[in-house]
N, C-alpha and C positions, 0 to 999 in steps of 0.2 A: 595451475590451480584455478579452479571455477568458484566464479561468487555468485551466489544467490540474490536475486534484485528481484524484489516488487511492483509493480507497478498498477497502482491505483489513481482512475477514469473519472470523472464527475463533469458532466454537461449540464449547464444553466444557461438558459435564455440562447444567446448567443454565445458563451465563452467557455471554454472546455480546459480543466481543469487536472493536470496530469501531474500524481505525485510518486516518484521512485524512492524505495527504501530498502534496506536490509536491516539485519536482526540488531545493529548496533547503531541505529538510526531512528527507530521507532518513537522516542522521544521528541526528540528534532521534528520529525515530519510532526507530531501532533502539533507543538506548541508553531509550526509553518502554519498549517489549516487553519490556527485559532488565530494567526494574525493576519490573514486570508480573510476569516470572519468581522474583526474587528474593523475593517477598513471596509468605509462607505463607498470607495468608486466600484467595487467590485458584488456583485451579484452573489457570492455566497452568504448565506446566514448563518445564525450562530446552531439551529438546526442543522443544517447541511453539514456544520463543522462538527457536531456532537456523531450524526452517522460516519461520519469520514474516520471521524479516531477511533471511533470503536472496533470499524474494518481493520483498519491500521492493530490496533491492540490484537484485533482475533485473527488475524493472517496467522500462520502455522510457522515457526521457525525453523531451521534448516534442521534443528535437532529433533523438532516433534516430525520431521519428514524424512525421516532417517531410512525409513523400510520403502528396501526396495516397491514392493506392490502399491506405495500410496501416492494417490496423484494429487498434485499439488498448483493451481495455476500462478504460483509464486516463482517457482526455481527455474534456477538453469547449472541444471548438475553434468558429472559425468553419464555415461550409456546405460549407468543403473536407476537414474531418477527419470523419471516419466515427467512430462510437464504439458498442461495445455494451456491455451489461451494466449 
């Protein structure tokens, strides 16, 4: 069986910023970003954290990516789903 995993990028200053999700984690990851934001050592802001969720919210879930033809840089499906990135 294949799971679909996410993976959202975010570079600040020096510190690169790497969040993996799927479709039953998208909660999780936001409220991670926002405590990410809340903590002074680190270089993201509460900007940074509001783009971040919103990616996270509009990424395309394995069911809105269901048709073969649609390319998705979220998945990693069987030899019918197309994936780049």
């Amino acid at each position: 069986m294949f799971e679909a995993r996410n993976v959202l990028r975010f570079v600040k200053g020096g510190e690169t910023y790497v969040f993996t999700f799927d479709d039953e984690n998208r909660i999780n990851t936001c409220v991670l970003i926002a405590q990410f934001a809340a903590n002074p050592e680190l270089s993201l802001s509460w900007y940074d954290a509001a783009v971040l969720s919103k990616k996270v919210r509009e990424t395309p879930t394995c069911e809105e990516n269901d048709d073969a033809t649609n390319i998705s840089p979220c998945c990693i499906k069987p030899h019918n789903r197309h994936c780049d990135g």
